[in-house]
N, C-alpha and C positions, 0 to 999 in steps of 0.2 A: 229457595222457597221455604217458609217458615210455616208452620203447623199451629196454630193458636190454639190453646190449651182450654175448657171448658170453666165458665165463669157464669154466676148469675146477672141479668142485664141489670136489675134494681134490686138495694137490700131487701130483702124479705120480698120479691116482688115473683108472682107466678110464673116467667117465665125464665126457663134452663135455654142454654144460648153458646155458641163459644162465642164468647167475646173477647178483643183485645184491651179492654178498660171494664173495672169496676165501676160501682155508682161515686165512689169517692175519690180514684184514685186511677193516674196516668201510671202504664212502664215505664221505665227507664230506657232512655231514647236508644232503639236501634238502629242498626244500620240502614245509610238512605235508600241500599238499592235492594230494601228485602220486600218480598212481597209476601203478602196473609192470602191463605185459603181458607173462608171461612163459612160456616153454615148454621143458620139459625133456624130452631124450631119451637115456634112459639104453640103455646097449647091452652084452650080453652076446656078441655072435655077428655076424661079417660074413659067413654062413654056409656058412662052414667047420667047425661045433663049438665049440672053446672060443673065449675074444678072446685076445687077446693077452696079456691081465692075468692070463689061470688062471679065467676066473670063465664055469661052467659050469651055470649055472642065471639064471633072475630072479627068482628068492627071496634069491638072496646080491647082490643089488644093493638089498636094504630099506635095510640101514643109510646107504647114501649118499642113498635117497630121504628118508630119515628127518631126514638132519645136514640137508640142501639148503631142508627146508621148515623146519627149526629157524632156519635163517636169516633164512626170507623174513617170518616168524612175527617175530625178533628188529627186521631192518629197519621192521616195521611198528611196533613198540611203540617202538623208540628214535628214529623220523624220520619217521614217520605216513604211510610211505607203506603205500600198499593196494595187494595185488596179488591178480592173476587167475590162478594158475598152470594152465598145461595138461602133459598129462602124454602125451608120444607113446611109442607102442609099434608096432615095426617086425614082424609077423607073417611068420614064417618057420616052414617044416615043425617044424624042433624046438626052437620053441619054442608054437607053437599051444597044445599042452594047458597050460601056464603059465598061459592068461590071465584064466583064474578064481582062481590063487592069488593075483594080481596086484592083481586086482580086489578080494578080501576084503582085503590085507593092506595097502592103500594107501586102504581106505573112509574112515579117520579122519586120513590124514593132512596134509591141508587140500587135498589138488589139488580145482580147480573144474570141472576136464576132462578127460575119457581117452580117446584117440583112438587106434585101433586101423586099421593101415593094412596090410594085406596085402601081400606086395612085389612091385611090378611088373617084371616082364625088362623094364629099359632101363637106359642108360647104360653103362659100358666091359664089354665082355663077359667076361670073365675073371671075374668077380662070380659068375657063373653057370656056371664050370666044370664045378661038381660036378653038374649035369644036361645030360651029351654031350646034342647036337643041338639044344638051345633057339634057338639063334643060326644055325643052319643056313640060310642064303639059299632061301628057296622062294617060288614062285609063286603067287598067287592063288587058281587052280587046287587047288593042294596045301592050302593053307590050310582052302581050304571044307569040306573033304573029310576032315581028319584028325580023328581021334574026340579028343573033348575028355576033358583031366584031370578028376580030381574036384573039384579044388578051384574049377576055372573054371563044370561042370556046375552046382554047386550055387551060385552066385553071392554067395558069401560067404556062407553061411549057416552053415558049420561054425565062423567065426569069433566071428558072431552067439549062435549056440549055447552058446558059451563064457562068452564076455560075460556072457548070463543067466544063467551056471550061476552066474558071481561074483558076481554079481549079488543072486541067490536070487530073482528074476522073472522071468516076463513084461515084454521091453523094447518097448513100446506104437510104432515109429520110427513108423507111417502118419497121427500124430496133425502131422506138418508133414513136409513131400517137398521138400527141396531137390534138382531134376537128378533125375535115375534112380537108382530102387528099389536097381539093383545098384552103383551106384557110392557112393552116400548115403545112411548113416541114423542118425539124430539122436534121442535121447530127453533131457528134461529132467526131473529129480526130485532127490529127495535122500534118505541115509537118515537113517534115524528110529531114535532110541535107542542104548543104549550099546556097550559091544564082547561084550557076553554075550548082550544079547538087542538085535541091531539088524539092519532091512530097509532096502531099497530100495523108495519109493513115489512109481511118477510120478509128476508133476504131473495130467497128463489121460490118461485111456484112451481106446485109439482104436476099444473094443468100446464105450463109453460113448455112448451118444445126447447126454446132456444136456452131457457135456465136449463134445463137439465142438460143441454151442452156445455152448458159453464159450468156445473156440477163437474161431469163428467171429465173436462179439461182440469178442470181444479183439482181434482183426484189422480191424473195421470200424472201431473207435473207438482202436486205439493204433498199427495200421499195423504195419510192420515195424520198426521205431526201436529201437535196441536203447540203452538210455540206463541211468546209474546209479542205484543204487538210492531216493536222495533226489526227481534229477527224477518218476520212475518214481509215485511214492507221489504225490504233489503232483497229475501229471497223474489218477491215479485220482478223487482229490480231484475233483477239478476235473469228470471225467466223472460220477461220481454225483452230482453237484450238476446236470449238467445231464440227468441221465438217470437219475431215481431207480428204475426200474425194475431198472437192475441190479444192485442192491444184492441184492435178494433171491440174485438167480441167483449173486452172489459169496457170500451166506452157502452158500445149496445147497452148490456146490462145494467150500466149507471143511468142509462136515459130510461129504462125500463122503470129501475127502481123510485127516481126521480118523480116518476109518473105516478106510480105506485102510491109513494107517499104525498105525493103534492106538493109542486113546484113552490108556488104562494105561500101554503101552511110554512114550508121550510124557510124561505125567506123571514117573515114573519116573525117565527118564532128565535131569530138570530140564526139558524141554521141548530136548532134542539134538537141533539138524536139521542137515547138514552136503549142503549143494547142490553133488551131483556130474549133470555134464550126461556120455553116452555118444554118442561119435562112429566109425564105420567109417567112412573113407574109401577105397574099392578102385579104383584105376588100373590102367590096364590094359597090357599088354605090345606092347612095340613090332613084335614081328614080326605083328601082328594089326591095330593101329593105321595104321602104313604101307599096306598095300595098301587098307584100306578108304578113308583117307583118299584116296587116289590116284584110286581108283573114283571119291567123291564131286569132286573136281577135273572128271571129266570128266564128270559129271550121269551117273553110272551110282550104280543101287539095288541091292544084294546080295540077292536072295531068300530063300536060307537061309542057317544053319551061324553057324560065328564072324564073318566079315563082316557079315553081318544084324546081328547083335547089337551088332559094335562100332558100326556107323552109328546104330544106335536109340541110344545110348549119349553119341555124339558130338553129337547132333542133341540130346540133350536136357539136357547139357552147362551146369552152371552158374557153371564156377570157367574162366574165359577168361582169354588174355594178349591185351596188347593190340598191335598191330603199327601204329605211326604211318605208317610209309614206305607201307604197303599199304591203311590206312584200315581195317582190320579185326578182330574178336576171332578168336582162335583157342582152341579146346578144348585145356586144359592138356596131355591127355594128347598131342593131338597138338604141340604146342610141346616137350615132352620125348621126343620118339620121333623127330620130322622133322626139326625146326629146331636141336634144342638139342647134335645132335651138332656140326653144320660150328661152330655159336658157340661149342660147349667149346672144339675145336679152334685157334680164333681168335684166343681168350683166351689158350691155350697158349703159343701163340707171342709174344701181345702184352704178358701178363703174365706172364712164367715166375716158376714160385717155385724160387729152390735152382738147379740143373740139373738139371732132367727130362730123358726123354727125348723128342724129339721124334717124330713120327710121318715116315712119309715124307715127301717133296714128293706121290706121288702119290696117294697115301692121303688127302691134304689135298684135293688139286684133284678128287678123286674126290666125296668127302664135298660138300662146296661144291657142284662140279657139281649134284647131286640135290637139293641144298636149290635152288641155287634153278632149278631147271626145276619141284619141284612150287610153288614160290611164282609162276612162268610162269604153269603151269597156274590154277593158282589166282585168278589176275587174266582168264584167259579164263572 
């Protein structure tokens, strides 16, 4: 499995991408049986309004979605390689309502993934300008107690909402729970039929009794493995042969989905199925992160309000970093809200690119300080 290294999609062209071709120029042919994991993030807005480039919509960024997969399309027919492409979208106020036209007008064009990441306040505060007091230093105290936005109230649902509208479903995410409800949710399906008449049909409904028996056989006997499509097929094999009973429950489920997606549309459309998986991932915001972290450092439990919630959040936490020096994982979100400022910082100094500007000295030993007394804390 090959790791595709970051390239721009178009000379001079606004969007950063890993891609496996420049705008001029093919690799040098690799091996037939390599496969590319790759993931594009195409960006209209550092949210401020327009980018830099003039481009004020993400409808007017198709055409580079369009060139980027004509490539990965090309790479695979001229040098057999296979790719997985994922497709990120960075969730900001204006561009929220976009993310059903995104969804309909990117269904055919080979992405295998669309993950939609709501933006979290962290990292240089200046990002966040354009909402006075986000970054405001407050107390714990102040914390519990300020009435929450909407967008935090509803715990990503208005973005979920979206998603389905592009969708044209109901997105099934309770049918597998990676971490917490509000931080993760995951559907797998594909749609079905052509660009005049075509839907989205999960895989499994998670209103369905009998899917979630095939969920749940599927996970006794194939585990978590996530393997190519050939091993994939082979072990199936392999499991109906020793477990002919579930052959029926894999026809069931085919006639379900059949149904599902439509029998006709599928015929029709030659039998079109085009396997897009939907991912929210929602992180959460550093000024809420910090103090609850802090609390749990010293075996204290937040009763209500947004502390409550971050700790439930934290605690149930599936995407960790790993800290050798300390022997222990840490919740992403806290790795990017605690730790990751004094380490940008550090970097800054150790790697400068160009000449930046540096921070103060005390700005430095300030930052530093706090990372590591709560890494102190965190060893008592």
């Amino acid at each position: 499995r090959r790791r595709m290294s970051n390239a721009d999609l178009a000379s001079g062209g606004p969007v950063s991408m890993a891609s496996p071709l420049t705008a001029s120029a093919a690799p040098a042919a690799p091996a037939a049986s390599a496969t590319a994991a790759t993931a594009i993030s195409p960006k209209t807005s550092s949210g401020s309004g327009k980018s830099p480039k003039g481009f004020s919509s993400e409808l007017e960024l198709n055409p580079y979605r369009e060139q980027f997969m004509q490539k990965v399309k090309r790479l695979e027919k001229e040098h057999g390689v296979r790719s997985y492409v994922a497709h990120n979208f960075t969730v900001q106020e204006d561009n929220l309502m976009e993310i059903a036209d995104v969804v309909r007008s990117c269904k055919h064009m080979g992405f295998r993934l669309m993950s939609f990441q709501p933006a979290a306040r962290v990292g240089y505060h200046k990002r966040w300008a354009a909402r006075p007091g986000d970054f405001v230093q407050r107390d714990e105290s102040e914390i519990e107690h300020r009435a929450l936005s909407e967008e935090r109230s509803d715990h990503g649902e208005s973005v979920w909402r979206e998603i389905e509208r592009g969708a044209g479903c109901r997105l099934p995410y309770k049918v597998f729970q990676t971490g917490d409800v509000r931080c993760n949710r995951t559907v797998w399906g594909a749609f079905i039929g052509s660009d005049d008449d075509c839907v989205y049909a999960p895989f499994l409904d998670d209103e369905c009794p009998a899917d979630l028996r095939v969920r749940d056989a599927f996970l006794k006997h194939f585990g978590l493995a996530v393997m190519p499509l050939r091993p994939l097929i082979l072990k199936m094999v392999r499991v109906l042969f020793r477990h002919p009973w579930a052959l029926p429950m894999a026809l069931s489920w085919l006639n379900r989905y059949i149904a599902r997606a439509g029998a006709l549309r599928l015929v029709k459309s030659g039998f079109h199925v085009a396997p897009v998986t939907f991912v929210m991932h929602r992180f959460m915001d550093a000024d809420d992160v910090k103090p609850a972290w802090d609390m749990l450092q010293r075996g204290e439990l937040a009763q209500t309000g947004v502390l409550k919630e971050t700790q439930e959040r934290l605690f149930a936490c599936s995407y960790a970093m790993a800290h050798p020096n300390s022997n222990k994982l840490v919740p992403a979100c806290v790795q990017h809200s605690v730790y990751d400022p004094a380490i940008n910082i550090k970097l800054a100094q150790e790697l400068p690119l160009g000449s930046p500007s540096r921070p103060a000295p005390q700005e430095v030993r300030q930052v530093l300080a706090a990372a590591a007394d709560s890494e102190r804390r965190s060893h008592c």
